[in-house]
Biopython code that builds the backbone (N, CA, C, O; Angstrom):
import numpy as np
from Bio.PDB.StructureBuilder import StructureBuilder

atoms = [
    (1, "UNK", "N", (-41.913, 47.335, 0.595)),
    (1, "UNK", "CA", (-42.550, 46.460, 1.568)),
    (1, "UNK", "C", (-41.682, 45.220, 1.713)),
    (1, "UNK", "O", (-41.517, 44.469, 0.751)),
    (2, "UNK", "N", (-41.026, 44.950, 3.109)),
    (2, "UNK", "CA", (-40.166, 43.780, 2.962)),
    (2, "UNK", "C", (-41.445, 42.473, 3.588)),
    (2, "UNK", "O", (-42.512, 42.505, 4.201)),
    (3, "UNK", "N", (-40.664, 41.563, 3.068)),
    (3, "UNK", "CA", (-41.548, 40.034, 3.128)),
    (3, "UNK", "C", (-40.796, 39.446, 4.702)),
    (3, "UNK", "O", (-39.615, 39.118, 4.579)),
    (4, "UNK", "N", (-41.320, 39.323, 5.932)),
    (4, "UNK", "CA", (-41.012, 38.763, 7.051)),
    (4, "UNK", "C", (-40.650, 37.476, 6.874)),
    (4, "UNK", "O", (-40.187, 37.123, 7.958)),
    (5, "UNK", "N", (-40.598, 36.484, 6.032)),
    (5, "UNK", "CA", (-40.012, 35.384, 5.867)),
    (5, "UNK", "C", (-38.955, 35.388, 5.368)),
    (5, "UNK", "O", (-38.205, 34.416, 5.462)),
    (6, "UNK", "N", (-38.622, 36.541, 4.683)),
    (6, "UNK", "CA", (-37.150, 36.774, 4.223)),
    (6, "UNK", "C", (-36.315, 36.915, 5.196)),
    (6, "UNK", "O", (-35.230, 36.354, 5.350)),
    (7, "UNK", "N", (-37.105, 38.064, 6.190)),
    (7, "UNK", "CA", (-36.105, 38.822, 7.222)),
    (7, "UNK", "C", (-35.386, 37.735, 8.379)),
    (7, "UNK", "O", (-34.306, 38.025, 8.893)),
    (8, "UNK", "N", (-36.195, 36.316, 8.759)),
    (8, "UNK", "CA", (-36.093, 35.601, 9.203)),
    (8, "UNK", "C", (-35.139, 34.826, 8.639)),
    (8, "UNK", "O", (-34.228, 34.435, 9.368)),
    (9, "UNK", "N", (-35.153, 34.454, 7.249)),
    (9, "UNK", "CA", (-33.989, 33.376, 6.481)),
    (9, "UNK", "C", (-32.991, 34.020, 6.759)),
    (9, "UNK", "O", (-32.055, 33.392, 7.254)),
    (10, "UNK", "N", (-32.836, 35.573, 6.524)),
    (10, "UNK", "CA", (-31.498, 36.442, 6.764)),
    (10, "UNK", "C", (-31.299, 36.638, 7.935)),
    (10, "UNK", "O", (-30.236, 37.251, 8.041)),
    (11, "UNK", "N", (-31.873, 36.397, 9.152)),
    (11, "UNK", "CA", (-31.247, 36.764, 9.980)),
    (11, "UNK", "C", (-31.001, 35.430, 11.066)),
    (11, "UNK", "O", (-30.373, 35.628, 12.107)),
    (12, "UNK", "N", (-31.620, 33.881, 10.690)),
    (12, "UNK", "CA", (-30.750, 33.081, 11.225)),
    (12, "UNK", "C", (-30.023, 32.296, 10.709)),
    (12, "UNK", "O", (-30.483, 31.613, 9.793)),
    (13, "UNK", "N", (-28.887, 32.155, 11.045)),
    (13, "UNK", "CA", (-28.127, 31.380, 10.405)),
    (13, "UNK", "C", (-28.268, 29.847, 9.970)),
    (13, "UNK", "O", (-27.597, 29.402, 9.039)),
    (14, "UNK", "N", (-29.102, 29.123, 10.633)),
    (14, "UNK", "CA", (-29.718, 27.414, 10.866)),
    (14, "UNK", "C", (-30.359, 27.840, 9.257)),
    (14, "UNK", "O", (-29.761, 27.327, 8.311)),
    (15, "UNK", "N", (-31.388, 28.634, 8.982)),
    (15, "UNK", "CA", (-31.980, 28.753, 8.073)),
    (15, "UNK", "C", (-31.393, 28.834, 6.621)),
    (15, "UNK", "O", (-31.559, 28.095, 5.650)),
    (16, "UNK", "N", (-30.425, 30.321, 6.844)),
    (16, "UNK", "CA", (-29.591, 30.344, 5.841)),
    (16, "UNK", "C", (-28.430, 28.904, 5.399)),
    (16, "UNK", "O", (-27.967, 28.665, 4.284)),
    (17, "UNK", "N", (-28.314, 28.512, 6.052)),
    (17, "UNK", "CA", (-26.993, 27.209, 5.697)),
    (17, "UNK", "C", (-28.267, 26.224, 5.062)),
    (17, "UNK", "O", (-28.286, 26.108, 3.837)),
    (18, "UNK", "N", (-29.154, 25.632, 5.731)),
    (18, "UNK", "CA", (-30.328, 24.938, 5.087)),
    (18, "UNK", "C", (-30.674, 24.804, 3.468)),
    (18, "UNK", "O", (-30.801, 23.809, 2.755)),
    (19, "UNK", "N", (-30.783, 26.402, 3.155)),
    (19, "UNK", "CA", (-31.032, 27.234, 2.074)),
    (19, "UNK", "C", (-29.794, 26.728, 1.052)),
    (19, "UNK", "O", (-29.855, 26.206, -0.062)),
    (20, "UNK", "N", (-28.720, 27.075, 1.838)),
    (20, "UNK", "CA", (-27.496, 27.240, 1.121)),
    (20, "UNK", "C", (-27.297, 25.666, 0.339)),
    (20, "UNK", "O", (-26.933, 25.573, -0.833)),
    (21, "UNK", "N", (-27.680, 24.198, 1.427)),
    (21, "UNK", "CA", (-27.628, 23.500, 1.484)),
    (21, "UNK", "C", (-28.714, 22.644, 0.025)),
    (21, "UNK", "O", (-28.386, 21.656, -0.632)),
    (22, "UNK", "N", (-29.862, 23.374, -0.079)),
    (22, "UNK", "CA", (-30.367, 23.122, -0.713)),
    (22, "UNK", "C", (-30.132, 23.637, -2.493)),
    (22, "UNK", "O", (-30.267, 23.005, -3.541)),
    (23, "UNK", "N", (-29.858, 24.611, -2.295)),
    (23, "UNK", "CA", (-29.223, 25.076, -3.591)),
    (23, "UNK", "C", (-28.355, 24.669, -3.981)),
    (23, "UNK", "O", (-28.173, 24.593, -5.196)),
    (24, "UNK", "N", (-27.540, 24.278, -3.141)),
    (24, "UNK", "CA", (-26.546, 23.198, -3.453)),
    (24, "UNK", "C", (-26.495, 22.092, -3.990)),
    (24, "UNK", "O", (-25.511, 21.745, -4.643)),
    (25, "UNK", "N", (-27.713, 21.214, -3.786)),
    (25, "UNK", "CA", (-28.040, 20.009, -4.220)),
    (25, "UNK", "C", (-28.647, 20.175, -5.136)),
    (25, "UNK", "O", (-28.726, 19.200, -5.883)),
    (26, "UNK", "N", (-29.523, 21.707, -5.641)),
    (26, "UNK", "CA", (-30.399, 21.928, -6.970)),
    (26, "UNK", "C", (-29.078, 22.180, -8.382)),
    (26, "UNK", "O", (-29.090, 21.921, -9.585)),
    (27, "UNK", "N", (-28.061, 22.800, -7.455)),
    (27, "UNK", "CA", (-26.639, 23.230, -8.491)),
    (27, "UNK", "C", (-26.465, 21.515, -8.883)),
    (27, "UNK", "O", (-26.711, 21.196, -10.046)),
    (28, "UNK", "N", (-26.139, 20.686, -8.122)),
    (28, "UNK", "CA", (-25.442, 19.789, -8.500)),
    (28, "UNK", "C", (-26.653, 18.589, -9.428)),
    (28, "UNK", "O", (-26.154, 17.845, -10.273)),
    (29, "UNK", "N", (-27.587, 18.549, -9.267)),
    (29, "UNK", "CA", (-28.535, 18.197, -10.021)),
    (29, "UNK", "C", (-28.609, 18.959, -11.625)),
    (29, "UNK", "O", (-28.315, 18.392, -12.677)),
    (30, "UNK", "N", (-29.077, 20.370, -11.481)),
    (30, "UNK", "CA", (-28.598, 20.799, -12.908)),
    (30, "UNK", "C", (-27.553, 20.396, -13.389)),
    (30, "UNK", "O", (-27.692, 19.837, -14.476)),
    (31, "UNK", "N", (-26.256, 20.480, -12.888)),
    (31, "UNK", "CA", (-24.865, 19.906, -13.822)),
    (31, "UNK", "C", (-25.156, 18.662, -14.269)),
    (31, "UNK", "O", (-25.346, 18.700, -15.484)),
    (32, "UNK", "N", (-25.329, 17.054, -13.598)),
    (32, "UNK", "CA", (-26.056, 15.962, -13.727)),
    (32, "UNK", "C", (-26.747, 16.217, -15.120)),
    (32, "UNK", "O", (-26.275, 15.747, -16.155)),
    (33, "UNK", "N", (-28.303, 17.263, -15.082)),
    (33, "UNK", "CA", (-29.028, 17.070, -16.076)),
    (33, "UNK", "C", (-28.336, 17.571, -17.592)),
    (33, "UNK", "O", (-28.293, 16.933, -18.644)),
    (34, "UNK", "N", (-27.694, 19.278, -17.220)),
    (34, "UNK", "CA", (-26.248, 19.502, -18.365)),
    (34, "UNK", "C", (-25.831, 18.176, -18.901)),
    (34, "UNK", "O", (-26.525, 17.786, -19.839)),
    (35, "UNK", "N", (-24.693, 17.255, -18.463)),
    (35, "UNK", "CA", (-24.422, 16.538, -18.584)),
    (35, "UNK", "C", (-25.062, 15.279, -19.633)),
    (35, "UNK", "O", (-24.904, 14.803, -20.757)),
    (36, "UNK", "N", (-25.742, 15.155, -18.616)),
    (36, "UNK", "CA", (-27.181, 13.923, -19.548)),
    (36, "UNK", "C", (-27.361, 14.607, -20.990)),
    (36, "UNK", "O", (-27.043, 14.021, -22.025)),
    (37, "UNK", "N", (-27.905, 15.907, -20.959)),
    (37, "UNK", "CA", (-28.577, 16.533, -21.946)),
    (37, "UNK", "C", (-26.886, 16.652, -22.943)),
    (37, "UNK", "O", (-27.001, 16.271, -24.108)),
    (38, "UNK", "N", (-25.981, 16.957, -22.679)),
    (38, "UNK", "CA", (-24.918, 16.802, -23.705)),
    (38, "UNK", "C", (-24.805, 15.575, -23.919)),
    (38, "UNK", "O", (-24.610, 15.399, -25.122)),
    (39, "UNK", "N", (-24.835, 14.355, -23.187)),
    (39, "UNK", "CA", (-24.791, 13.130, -23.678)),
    (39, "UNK", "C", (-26.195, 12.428, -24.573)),
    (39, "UNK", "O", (-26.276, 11.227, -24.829)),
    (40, "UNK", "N", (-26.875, 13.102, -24.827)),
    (40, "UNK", "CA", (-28.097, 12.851, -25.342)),
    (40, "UNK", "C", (-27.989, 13.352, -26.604)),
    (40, "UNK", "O", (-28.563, 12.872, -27.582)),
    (41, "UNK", "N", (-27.221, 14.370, -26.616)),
    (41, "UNK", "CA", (-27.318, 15.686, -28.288)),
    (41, "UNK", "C", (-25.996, 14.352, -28.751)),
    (41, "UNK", "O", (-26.018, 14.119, -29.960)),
    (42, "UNK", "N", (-25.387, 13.877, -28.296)),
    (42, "UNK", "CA", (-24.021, 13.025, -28.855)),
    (42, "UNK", "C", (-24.738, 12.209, -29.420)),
    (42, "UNK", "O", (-24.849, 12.265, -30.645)),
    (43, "UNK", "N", (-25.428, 11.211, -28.654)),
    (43, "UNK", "CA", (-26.013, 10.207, -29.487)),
    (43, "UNK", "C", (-26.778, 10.446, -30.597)),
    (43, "UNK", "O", (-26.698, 9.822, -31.655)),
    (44, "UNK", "N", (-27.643, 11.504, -30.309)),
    (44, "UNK", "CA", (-28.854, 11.974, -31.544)),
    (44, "UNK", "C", (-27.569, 12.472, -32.969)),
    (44, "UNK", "O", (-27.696, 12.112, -34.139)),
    (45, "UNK", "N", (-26.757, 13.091, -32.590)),
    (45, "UNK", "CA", (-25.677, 13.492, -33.982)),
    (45, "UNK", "C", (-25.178, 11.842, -34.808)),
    (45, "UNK", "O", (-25.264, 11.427, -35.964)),
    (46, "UNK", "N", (-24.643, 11.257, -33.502)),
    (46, "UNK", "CA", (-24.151, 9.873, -34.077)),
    (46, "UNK", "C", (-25.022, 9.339, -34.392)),
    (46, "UNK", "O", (-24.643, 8.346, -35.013)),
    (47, "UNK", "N", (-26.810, 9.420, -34.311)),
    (47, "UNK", "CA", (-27.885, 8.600, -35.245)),
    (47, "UNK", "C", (-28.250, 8.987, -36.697)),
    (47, "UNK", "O", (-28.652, 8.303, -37.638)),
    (48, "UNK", "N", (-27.909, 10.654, -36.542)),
    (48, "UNK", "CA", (-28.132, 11.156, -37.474)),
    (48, "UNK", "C", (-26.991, 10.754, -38.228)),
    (48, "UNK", "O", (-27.278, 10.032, -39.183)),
    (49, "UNK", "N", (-25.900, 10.985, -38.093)),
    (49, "UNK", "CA", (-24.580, 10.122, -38.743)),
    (49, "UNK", "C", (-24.493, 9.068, -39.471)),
    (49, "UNK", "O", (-24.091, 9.058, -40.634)),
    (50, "UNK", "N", (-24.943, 7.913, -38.698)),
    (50, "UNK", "CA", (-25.596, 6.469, -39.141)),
    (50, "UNK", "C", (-26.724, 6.679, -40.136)),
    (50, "UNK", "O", (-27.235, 5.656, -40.592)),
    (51, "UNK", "N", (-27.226, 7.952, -40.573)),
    (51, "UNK", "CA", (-28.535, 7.889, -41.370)),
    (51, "UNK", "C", (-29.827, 7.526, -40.810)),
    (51, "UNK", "O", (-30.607, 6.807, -41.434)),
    (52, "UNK", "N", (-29.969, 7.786, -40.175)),
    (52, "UNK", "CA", (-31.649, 8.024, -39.310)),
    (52, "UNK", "C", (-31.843, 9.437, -39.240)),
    (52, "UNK", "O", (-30.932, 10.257, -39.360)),
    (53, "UNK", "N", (-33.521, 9.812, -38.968)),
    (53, "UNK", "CA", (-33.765, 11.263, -39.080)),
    (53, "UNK", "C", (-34.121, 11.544, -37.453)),
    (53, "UNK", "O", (-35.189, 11.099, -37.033)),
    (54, "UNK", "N", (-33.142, 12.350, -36.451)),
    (54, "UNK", "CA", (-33.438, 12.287, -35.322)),
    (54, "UNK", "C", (-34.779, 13.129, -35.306)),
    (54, "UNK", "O", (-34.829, 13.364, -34.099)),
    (55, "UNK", "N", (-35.625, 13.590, -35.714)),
    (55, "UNK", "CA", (-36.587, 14.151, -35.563)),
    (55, "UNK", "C", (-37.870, 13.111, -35.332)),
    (55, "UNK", "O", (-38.747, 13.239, -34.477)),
    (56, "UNK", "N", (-37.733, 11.927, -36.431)),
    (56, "UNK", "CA", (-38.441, 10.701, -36.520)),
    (56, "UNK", "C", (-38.445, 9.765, -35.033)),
    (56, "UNK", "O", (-39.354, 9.163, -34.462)),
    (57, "UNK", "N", (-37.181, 9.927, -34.750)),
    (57, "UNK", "CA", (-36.415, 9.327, -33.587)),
    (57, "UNK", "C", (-37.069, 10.025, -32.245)),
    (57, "UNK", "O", (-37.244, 9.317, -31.253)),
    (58, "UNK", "N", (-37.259, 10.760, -32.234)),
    (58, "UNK", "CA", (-37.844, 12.119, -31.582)),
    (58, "UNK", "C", (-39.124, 11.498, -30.523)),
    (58, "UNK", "O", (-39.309, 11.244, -29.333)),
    (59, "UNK", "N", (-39.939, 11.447, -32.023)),
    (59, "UNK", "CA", (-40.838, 11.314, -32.190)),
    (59, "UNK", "C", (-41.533, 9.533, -31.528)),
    (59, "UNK", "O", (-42.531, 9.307, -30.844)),
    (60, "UNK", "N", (-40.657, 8.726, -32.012)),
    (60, "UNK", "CA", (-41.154, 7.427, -31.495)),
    (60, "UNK", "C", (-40.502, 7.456, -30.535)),
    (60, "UNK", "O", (-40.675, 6.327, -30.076)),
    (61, "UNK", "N", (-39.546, 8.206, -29.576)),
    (61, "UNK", "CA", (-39.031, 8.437, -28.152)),
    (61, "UNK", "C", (-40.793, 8.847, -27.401)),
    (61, "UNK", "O", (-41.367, 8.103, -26.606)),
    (62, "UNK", "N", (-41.285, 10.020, -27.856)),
    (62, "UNK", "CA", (-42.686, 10.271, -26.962)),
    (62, "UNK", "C", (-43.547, 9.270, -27.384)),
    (62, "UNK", "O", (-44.466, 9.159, -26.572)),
    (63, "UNK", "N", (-43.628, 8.583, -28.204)),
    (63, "UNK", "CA", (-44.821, 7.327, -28.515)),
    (63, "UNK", "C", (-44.326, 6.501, -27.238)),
    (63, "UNK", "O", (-45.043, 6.337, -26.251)),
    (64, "UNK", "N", (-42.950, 5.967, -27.366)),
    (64, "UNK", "CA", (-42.899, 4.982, -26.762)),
    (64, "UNK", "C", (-43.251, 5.185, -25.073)),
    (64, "UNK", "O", (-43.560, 4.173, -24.443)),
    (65, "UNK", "N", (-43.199, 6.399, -24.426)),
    (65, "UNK", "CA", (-43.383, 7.122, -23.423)),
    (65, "UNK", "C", (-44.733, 7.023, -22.767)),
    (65, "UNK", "O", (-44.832, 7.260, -21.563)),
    (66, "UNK", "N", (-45.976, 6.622, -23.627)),
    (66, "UNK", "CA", (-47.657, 6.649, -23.618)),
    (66, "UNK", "C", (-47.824, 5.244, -23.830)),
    (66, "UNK", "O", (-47.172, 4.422, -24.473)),
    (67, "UNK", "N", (-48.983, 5.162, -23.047)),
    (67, "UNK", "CA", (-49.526, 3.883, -23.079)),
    (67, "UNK", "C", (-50.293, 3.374, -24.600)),
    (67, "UNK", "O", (-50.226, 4.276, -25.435)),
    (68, "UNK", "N", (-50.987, 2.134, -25.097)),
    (68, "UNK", "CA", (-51.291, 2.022, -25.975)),
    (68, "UNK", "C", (-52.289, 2.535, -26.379)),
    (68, "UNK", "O", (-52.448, 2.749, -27.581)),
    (69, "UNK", "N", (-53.124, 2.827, -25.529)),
    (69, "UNK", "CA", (-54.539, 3.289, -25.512)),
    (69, "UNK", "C", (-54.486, 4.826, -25.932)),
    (69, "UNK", "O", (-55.215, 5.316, -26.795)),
    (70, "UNK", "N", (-53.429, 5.585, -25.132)),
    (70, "UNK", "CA", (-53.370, 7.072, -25.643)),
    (70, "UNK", "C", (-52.588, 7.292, -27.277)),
    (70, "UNK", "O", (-52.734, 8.217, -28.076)),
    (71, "UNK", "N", (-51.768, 6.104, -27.366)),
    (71, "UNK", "CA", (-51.157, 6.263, -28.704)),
    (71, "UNK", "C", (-52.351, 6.226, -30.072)),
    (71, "UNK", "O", (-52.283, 6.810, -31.154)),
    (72, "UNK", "N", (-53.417, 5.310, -29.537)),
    (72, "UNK", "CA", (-54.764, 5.112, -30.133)),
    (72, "UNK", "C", (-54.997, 6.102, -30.497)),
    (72, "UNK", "O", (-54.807, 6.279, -31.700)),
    (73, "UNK", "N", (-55.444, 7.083, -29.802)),
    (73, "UNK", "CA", (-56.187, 7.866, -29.643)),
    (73, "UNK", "C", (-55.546, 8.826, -30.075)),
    (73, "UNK", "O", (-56.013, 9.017, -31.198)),
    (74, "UNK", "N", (-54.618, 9.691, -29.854)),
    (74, "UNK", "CA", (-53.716, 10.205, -30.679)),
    (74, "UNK", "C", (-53.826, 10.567, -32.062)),
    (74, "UNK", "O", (-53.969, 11.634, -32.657)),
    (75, "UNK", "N", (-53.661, 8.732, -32.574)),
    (75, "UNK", "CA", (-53.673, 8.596, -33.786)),
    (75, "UNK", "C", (-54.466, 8.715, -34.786)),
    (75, "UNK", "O", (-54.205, 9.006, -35.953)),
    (76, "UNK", "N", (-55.805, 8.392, -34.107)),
    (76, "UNK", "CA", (-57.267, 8.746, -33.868)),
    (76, "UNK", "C", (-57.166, 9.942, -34.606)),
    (76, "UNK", "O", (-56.939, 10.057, -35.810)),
    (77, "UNK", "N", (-57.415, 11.095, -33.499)),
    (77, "UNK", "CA", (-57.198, 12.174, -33.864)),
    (77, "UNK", "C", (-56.640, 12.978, -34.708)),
    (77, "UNK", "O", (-57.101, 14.071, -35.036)),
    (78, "UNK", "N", (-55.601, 12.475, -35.113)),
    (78, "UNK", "CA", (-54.648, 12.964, -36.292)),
    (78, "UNK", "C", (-55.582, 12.771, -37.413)),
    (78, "UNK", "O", (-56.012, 13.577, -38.238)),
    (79, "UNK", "N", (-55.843, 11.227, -37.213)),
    (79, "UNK", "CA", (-56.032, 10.895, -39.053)),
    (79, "UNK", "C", (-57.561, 11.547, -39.200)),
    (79, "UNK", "O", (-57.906, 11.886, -40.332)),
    (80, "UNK", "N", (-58.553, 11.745, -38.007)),
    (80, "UNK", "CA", (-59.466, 12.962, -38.269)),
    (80, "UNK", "C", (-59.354, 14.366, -38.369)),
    (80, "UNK", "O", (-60.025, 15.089, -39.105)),
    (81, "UNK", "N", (-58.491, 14.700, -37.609)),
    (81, "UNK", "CA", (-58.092, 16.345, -37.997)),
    (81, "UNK", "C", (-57.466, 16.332, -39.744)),
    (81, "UNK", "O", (-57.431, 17.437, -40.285)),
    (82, "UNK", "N", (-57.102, 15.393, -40.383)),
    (82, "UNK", "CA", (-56.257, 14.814, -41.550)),
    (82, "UNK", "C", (-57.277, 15.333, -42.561)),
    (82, "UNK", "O", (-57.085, 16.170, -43.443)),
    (83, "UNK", "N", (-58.694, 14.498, -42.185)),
    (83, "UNK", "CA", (-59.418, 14.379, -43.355)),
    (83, "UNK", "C", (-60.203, 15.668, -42.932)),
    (83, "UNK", "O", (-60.714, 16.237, -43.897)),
    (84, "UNK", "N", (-60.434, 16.303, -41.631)),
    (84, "UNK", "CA", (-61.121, 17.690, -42.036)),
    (84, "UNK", "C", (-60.444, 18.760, -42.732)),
    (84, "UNK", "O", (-61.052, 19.741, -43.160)),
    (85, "UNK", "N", (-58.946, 18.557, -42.879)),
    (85, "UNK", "CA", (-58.565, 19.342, -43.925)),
    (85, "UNK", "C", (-57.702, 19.089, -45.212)),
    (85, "UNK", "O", (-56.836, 19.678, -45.858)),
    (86, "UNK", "N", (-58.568, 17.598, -45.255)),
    (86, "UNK", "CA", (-58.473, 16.898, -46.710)),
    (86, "UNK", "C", (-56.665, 16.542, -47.029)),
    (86, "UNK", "O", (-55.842, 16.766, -47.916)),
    (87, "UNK", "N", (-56.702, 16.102, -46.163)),
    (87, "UNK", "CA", (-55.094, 15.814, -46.099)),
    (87, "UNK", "C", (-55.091, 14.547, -46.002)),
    (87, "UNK", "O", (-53.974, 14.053, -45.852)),
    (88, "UNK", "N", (-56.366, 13.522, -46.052)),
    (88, "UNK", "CA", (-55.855, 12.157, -46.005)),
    (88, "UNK", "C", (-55.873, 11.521, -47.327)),
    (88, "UNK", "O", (-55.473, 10.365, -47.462)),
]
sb = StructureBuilder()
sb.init_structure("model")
sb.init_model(0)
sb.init_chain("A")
sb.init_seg("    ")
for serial, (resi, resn, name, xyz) in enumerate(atoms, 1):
    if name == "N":
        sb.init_residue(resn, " ", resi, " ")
    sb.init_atom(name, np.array(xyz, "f"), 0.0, 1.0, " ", f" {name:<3s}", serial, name[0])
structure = sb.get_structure()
């Protein structure tokens, strides 16, 4: 069963270059994020290097990300899930 919106992208050209156009800009965005994301693993090695635990690091990266109120609460939660299984 072919999909009629396909048959249309393939058979005008305005459409297809559009397409082409756009994938294009999604290619060059992934490389960008590649990029970032290798420059990100550099720093986390060189923290770990310096003696910090990037996992810790990690970790107060998503704290710092949330407002205070959800960090509350959060925390909240932890230290009760903690003591229902006697872990505090």
């Amino acid at each position: 069963m072919s999909n009629p919106g396909m048959a249309d992208v393939a058979d005008s050209g305005v459409a297809a270059e559009e397409l082409k156009q756009f994938i294009s800009r999604l290619e060059h965005i992934q490389d960008r994020i590649d990029d970032l994301n290798g420059d990100k693993k550099e720093v986390y090695a060189e923290l770990k290097g310096r003696g910090f635990n990037p996992k810790i690091v990690k970790q107060i990266m998503a704290l710092r990300r949330k407002d205070a109120a959800e960090v509350q609460e959060d925390e909240a939660l932890l230290e009760l899930y903690k003591q229902a299984l006697g872990m505090a």
